[in-house]
C-alpha positions in Angstrom: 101.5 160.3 151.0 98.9 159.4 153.3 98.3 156.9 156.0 96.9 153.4 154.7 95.0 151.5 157.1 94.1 148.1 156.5 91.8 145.5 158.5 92.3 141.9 157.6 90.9 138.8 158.1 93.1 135.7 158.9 91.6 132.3 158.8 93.7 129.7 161.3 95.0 126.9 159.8 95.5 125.1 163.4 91.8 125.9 165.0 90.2 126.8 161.9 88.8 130.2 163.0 89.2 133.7 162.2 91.3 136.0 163.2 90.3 140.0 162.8 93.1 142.7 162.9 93.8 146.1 162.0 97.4 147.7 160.6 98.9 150.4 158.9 101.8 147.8 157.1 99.9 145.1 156.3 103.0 143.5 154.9 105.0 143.6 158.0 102.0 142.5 159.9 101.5 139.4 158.3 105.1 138.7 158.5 104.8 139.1 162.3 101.8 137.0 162.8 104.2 134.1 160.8 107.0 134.1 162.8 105.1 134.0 165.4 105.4 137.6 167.0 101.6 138.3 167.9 100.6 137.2 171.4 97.0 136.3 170.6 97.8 134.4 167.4 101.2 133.1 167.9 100.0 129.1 168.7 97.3 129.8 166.0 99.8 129.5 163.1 99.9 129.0 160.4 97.5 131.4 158.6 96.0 132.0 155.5 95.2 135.9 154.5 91.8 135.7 153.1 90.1 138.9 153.3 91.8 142.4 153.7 90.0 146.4 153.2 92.0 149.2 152.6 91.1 152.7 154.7 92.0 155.9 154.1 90.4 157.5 157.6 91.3 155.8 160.7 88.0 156.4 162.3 86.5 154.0 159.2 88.8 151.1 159.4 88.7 151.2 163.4 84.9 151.2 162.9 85.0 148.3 160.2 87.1 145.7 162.4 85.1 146.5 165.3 81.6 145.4 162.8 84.0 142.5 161.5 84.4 141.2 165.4 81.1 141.4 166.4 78.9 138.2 165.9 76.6 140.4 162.9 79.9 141.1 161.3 81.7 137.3 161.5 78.1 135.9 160.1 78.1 138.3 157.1 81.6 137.6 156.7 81.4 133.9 157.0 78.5 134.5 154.0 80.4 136.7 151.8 83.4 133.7 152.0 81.7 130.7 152.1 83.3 129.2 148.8 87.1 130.5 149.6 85.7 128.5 152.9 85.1 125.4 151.1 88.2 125.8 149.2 90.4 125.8 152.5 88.3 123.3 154.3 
């Protein structure tokens, strides 16, 4: 079977921002972020999974989360969400 790779969008219950990552277990990942195992998001909890993209080639999903982080990529993303926004806010 191949390699999945997954970049996801978190949205920060706390601060009310996103957070951008990148996984091959997006399960496991998530899991970490709750109990609080990821340095740069552990006093951000809790979160709420609100986007994720699925990657068969590394080189795609690398190049995705990179877009995602920049501040073209949070706009669009922030556009394409704006009603889940709503909802959470």
């Amino acid at each position: 079977m191949k390699e999945r790779f997954y970049v996801y969008i978190l949205f920060s219950i706390t601060d009310q921002k996103f957070y951008t990552g990148f996984t091959t277990d997006l399960r496991e990942r998530l899991q970490q972020h709750a109990r609080g195992e990821v340095p740069s998001t552990k006093l951000r909890r809790p979160f709420q999974l609100i986007h994720y993209e699925y990657f068969i080639n590394l080189e795609d999903a690398k190049a995705r989360e990179v877009f995602l982080k920049s501040g073209f990529g949070r706009n669009q993303l922030k556009q394409a969400l704006k009603r889940t926004m709503g909802e959470l806010l």
